[in-house]
N, C-alpha and C positions, 0 to 999 in steps of 0.2 A: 306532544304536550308534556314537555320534561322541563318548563323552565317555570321559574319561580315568576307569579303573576297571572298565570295561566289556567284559567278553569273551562272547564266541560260539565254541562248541563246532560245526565244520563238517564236515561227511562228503563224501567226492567219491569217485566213481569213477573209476579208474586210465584214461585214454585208451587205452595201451599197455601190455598186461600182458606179462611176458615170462617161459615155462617157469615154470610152476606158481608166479608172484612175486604178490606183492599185489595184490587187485583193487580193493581202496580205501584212503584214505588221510584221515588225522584232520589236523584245523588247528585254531587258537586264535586266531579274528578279535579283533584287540584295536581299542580304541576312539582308541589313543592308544601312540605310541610305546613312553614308556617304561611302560605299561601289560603291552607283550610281552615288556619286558627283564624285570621282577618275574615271569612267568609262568615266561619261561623260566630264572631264577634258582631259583626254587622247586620245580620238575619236575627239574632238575639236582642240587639238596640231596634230594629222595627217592629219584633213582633214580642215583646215583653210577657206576654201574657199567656202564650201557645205553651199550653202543658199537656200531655209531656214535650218534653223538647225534643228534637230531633237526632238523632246518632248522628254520629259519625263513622264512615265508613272507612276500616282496615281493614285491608288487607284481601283472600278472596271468601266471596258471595254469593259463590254458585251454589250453595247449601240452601238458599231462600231465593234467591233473585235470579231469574234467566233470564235469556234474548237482549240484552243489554242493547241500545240505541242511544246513540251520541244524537242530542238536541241541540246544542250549541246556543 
């Protein structure tokens, strides 16, 4: 999944849950930089109003997020 266009739908488990907060957490593996600008361009034109808004994922996660699962 190394080409620009190309995304992955990833599911992870929260490392550190804290007082009944989220125990897992959604990512959008892109292929290609500006492949996650467009993603998150487009997720931002539907959902206007979702604050906070969502990160963006750099680089590695295994500080907060395990078990990672490709959703697709």
């Amino acid at each position: 999944m190394n080409r620009v266009g190309e995304v992955a739908v990833v599911r992870y488990d929260v490392r550190h849950t804290y007082k009944g907060g989220p125990t897992v957490a959604y990512t959008v593996a892109c292929g290609h930089g500006g492949t996650c600008n467009d993603v998150a361009n487009e997720f931002r034109k539907e959902h206007p109003t979702l604050s906070p808004a969502p990160a963006v994922q750099c680089g590695d996660v295994s500080n907060v997020l395990i078990n990672p699962q490709v959703m697709r």
